[in-house]
TIRO-2110 file (N, C-alpha, C; in Angstrom, 1 decimal):
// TIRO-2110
-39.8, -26.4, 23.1, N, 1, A
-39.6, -27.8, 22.7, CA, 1, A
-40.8, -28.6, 23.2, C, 1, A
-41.0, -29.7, 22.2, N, 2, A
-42.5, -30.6, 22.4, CA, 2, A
-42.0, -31.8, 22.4, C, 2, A
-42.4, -32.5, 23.0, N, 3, A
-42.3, -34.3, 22.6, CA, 3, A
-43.4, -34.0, 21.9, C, 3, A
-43.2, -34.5, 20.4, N, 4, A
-44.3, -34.9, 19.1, CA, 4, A
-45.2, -36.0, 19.2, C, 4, A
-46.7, -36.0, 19.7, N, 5, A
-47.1, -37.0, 19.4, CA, 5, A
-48.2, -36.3, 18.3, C, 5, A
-48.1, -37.7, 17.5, N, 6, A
-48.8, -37.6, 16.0, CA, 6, A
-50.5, -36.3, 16.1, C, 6, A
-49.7, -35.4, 15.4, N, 7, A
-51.0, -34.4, 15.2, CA, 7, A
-51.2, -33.4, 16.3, C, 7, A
-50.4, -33.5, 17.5, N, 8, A
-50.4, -32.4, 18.4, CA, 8, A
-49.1, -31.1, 18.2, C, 8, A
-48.4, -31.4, 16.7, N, 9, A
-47.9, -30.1, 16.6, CA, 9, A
-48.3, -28.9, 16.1, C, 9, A
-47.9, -27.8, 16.2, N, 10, A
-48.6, -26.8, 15.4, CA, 10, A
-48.1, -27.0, 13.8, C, 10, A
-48.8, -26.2, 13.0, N, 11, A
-47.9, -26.5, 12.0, CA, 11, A
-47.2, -24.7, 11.9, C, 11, A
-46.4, -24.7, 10.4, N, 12, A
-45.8, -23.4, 10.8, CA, 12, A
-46.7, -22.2, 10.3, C, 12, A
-47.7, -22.3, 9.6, N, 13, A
-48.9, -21.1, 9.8, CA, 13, A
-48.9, -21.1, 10.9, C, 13, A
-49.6, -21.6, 12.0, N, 14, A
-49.9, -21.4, 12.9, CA, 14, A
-48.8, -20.4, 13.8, C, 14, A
-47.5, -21.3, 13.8, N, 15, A
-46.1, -20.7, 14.5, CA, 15, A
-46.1, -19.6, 13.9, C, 15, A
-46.4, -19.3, 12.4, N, 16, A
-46.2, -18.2, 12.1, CA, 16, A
-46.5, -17.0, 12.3, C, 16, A
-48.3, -17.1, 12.9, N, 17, A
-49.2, -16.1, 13.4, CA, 17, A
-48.3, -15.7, 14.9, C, 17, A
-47.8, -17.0, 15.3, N, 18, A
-47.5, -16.4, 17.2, CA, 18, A
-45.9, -15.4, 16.8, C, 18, A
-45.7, -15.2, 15.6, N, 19, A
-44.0, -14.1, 15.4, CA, 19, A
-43.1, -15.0, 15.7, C, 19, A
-43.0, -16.5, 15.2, N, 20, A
-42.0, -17.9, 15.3, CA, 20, A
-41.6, -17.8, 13.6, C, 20, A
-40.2, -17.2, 13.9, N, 21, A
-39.6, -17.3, 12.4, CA, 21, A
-38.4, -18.3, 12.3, C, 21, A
-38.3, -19.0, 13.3, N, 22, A
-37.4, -20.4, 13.0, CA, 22, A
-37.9, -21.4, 13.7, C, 22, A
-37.7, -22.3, 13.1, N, 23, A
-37.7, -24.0, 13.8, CA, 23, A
-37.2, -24.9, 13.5, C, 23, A
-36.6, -25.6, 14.2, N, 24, A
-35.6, -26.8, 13.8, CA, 24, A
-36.5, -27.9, 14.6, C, 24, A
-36.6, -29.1, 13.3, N, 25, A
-37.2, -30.5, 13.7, CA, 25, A
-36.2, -31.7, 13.7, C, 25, A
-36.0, -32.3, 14.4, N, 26, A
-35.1, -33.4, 14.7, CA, 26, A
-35.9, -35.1, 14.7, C, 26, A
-35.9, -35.6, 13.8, N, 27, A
-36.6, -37.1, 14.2, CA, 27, A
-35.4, -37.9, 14.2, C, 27, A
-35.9, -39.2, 14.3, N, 28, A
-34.9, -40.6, 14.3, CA, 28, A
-36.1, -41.6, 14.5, C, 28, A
-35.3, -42.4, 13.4, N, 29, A
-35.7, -43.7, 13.0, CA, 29, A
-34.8, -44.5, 13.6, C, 29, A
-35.2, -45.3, 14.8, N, 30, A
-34.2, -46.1, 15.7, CA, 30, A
-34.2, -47.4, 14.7, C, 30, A
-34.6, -47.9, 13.9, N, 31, A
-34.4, -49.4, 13.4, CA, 31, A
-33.5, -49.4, 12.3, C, 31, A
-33.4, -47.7, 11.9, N, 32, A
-32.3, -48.1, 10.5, CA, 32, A
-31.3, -46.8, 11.2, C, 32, A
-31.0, -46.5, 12.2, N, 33, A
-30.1, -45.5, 13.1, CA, 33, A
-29.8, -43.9, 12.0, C, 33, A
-31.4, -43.7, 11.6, N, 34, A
-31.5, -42.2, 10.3, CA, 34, A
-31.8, -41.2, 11.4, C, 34, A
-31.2, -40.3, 11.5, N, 35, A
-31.4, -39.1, 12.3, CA, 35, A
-31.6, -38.0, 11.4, C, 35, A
-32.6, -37.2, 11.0, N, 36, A
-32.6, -36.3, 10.0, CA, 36, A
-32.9, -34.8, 10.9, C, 36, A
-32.8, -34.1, 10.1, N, 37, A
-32.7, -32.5, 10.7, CA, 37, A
-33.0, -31.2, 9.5, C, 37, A
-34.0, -30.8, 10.3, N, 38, A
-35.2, -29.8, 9.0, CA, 38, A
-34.9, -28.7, 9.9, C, 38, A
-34.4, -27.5, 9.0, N, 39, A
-33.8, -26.5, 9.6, CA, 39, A
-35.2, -25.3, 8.5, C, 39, A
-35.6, -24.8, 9.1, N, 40, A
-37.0, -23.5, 8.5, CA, 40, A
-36.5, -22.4, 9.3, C, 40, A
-36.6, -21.3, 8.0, N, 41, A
-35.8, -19.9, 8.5, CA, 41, A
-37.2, -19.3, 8.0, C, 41, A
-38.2, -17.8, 8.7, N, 42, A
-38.8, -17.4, 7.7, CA, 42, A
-39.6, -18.1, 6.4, C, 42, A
-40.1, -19.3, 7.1, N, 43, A
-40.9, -20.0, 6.1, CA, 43, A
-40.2, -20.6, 4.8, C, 43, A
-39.1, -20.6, 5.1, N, 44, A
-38.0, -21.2, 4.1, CA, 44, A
-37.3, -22.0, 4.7, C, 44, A
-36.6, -23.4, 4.1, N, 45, A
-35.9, -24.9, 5.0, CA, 45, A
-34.7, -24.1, 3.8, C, 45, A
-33.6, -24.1, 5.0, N, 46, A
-32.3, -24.2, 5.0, CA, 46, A
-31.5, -25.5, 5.0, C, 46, A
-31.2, -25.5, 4.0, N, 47, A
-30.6, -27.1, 3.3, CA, 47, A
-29.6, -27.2, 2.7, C, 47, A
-29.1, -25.6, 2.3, N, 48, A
-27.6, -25.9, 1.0, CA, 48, A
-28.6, -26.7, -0.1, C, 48, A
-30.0, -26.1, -0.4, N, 49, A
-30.4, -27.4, -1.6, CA, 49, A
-30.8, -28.7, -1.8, C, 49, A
-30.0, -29.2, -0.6, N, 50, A
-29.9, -30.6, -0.3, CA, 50, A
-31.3, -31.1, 0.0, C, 50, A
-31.9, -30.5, 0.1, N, 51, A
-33.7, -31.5, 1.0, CA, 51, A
-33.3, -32.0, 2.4, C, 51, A
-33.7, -33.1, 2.7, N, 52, A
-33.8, -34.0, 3.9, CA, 52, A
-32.2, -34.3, 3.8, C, 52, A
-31.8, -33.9, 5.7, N, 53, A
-30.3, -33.7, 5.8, CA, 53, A
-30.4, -35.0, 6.6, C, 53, A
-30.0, -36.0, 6.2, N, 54, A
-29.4, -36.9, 7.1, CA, 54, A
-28.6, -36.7, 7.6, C, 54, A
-28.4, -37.1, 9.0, N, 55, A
-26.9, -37.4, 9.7, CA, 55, A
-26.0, -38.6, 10.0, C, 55, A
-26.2, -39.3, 8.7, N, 56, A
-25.6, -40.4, 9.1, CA, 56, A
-23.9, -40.4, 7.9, C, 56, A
-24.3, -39.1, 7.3, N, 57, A
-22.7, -39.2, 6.8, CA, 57, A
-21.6, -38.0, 7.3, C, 57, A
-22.2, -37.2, 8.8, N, 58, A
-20.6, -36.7, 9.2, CA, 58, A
-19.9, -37.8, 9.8, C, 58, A
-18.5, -37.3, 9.6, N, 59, A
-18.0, -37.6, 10.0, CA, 59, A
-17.0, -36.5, 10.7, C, 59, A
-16.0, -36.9, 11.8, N, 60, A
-15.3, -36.3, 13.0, CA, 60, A
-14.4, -35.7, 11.8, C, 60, A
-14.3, -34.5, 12.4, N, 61, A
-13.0, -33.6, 11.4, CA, 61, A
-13.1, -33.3, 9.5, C, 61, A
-14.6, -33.5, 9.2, N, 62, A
-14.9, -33.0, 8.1, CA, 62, A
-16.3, -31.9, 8.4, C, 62, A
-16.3, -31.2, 7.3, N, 63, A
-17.6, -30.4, 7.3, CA, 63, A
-18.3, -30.7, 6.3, C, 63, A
-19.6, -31.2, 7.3, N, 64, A
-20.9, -32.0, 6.8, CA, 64, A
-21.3, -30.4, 5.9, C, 64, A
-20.9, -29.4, 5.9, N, 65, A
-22.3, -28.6, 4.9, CA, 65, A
-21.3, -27.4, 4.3, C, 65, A
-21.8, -27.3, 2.8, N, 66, A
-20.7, -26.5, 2.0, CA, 66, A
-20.3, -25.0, 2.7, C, 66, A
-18.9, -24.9, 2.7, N, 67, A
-18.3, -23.6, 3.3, CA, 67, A
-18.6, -22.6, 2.6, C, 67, A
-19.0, -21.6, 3.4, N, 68, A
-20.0, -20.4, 2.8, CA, 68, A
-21.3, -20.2, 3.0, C, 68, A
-21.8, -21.9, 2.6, N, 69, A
-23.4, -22.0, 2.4, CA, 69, A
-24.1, -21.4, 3.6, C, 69, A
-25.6, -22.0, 3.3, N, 70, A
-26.6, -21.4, 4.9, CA, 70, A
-26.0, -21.7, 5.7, C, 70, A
-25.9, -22.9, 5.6, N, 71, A
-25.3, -24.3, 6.8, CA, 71, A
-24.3, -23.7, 7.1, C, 71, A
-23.3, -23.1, 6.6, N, 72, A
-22.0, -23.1, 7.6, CA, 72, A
-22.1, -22.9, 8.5, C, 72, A
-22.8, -22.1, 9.2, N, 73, A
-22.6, -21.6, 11.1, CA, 73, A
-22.5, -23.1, 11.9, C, 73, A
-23.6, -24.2, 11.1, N, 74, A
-22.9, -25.2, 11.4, CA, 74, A
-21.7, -26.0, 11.8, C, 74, A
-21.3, -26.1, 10.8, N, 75, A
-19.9, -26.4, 10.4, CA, 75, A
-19.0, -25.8, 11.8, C, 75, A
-19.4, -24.5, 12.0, N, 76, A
-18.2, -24.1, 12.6, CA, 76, A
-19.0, -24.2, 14.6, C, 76, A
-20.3, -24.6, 14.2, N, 77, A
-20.2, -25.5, 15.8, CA, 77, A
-20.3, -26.8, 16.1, C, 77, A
-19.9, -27.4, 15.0, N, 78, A
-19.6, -28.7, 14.7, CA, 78, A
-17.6, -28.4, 15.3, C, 78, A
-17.3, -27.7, 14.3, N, 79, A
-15.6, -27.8, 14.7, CA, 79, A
-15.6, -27.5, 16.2, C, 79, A
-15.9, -26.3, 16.9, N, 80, A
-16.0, -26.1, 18.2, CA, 80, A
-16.8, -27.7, 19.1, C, 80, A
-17.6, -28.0, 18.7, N, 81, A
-18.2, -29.3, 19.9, CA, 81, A
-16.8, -30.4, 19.5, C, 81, A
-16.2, -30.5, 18.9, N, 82, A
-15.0, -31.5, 18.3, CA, 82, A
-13.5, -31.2, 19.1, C, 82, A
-14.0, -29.9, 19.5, N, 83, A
-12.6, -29.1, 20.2, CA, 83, A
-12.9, -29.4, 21.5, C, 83, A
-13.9, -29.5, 22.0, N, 84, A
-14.5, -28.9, 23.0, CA, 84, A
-14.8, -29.9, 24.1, C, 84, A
-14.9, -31.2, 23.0, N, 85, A
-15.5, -32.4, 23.6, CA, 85, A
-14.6, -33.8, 22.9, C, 85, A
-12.9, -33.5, 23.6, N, 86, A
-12.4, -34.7, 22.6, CA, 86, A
-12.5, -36.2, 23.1, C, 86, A
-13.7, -36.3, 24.6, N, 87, A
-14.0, -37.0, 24.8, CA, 87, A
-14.7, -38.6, 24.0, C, 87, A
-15.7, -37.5, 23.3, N, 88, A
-16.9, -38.1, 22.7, CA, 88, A
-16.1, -38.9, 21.4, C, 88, A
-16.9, -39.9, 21.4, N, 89, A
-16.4, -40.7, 19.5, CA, 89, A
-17.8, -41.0, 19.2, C, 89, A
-18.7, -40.7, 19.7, N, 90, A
-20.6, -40.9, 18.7, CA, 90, A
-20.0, -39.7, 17.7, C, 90, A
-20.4, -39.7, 16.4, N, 91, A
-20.6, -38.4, 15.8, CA, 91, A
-21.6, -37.9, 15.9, C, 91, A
-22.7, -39.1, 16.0, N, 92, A
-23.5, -38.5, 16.5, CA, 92, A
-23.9, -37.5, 17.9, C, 92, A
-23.6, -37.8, 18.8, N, 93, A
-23.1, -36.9, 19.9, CA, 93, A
-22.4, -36.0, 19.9, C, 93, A
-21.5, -35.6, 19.3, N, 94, A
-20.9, -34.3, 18.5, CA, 94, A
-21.7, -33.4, 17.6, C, 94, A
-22.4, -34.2, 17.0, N, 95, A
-23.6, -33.5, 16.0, CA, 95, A
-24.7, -33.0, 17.0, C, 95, A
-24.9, -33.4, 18.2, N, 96, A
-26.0, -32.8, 18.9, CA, 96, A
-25.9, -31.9, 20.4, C, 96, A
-24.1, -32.0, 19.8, N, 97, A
-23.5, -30.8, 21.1, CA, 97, A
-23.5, -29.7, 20.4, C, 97, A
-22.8, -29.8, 18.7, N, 98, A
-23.1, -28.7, 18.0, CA, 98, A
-24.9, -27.9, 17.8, C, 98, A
-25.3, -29.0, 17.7, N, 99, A
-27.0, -28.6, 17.6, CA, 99, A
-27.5, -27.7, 18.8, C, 99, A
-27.0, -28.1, 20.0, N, 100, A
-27.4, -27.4, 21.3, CA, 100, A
-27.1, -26.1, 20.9, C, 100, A
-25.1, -26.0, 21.1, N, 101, A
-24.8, -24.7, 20.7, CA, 101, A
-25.3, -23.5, 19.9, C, 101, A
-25.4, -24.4, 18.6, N, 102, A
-26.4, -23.3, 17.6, CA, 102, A
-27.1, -23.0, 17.8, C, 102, A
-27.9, -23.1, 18.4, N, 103, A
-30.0, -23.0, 18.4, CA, 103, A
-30.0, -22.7, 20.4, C, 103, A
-29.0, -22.9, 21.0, N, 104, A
-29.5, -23.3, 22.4, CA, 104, A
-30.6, -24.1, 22.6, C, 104, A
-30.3, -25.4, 21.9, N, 105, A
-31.8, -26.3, 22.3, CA, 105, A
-31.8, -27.5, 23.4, C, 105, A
-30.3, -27.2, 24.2, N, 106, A
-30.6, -27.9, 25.0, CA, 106, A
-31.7, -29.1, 25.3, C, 106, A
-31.2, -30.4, 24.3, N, 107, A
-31.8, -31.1, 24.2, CA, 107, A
-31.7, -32.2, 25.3, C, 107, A
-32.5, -32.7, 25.7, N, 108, A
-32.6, -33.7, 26.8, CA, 108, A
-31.6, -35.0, 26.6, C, 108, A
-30.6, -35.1, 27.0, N, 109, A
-29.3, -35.9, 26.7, CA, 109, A
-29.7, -37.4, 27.2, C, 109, A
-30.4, -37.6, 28.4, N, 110, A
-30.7, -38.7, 29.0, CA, 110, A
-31.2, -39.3, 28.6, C, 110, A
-32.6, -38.6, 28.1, N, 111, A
-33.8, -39.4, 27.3, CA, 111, A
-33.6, -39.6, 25.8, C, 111, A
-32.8, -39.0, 25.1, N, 112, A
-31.9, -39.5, 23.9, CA, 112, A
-31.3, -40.4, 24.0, C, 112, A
-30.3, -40.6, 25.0, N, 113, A
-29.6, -41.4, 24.8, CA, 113, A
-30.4, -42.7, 25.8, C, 113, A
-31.3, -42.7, 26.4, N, 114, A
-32.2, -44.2, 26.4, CA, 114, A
-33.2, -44.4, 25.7, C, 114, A
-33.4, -43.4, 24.6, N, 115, A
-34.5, -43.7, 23.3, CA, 115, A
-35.9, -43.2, 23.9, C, 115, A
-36.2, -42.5, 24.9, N, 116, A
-37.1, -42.4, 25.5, CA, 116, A
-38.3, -40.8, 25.1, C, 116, A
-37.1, -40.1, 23.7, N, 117, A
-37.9, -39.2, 23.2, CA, 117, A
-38.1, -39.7, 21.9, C, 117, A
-39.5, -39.4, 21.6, N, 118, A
-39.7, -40.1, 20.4, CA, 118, A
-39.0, -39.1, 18.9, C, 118, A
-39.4, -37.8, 19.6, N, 119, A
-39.1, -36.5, 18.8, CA, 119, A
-39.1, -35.1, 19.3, C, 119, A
-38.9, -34.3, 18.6, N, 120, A
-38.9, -33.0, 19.4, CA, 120, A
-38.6, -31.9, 18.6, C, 120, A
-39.6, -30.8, 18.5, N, 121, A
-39.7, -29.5, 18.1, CA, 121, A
-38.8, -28.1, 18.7, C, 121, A
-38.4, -27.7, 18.1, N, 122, A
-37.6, -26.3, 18.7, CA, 122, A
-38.4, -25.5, 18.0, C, 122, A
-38.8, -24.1, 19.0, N, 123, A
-39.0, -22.7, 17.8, CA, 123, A
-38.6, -21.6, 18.4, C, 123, A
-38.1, -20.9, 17.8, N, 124, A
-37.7, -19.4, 18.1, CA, 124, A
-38.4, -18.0, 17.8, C, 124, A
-39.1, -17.2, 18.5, N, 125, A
-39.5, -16.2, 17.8, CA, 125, A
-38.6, -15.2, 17.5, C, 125, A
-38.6, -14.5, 17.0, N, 126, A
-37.7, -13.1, 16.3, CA, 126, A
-38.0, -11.8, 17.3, C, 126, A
-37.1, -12.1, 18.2, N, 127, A
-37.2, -11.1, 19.5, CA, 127, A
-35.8, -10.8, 19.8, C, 127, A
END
């Protein structure tokens, strides 16, 4: 994982040469509260079709992405962070406890939640 500043990421040729067959990209537009999430399998974005996945329409105790689909593994660490964490009422915060779980991206919670990352890259190689 990278703090993104403009032009210092790789792109996924590049990731692709180092044997990086997933990445998940996370931005946020703090003025209009848009959190979007680019999920790339094998040089293919996992979407259910959908394109650019906002996260501004889960909601607690529905499943944001069709059952069956790519996305479901989602879904069902969405339902687990919901079981898990009946503390929380952000959905958004639920959406990024499930995101940890899936991916193990252990995302920096502090500096999220004081706005202090601008962005951040995940990659996995196929090991």
């Amino acid at each position: 994982m990278y703090h993104e500043i403009p032009g210092s990421e790789p792109g996924l040729e590049a990731l692709a040469r180092l044997g990086v067959t997933e990445t998940v990209n996370l931005s946020a537009i703090s003025a209009k509260a848009i959190y979007t999430f680019d999920y790339v399998r094998d040089g293919r974005g996992i979407d259910d079709d959908w394109g650019t996945l906002e996260l501004i329409w889960y909601d607690r105790g529905r499943t944001p992405y069709f059952r069956g689909g790519q996305l479901d593994f989602l879904n069902q660490a969405i339902r687990r962070a919901e079981l898990d964490h009946p503390e929380l009422t952000s959905e958004f915060e639920l959406y990024f406890h499930a995101l940890d779980d899936a991916f193990g991206l252990q995302l920096p919670r502090q500096e999220v939640q004081e706005g202090a990352v601008r962005a951040a890259q995940w990659a996995r190689r196929n090991s």
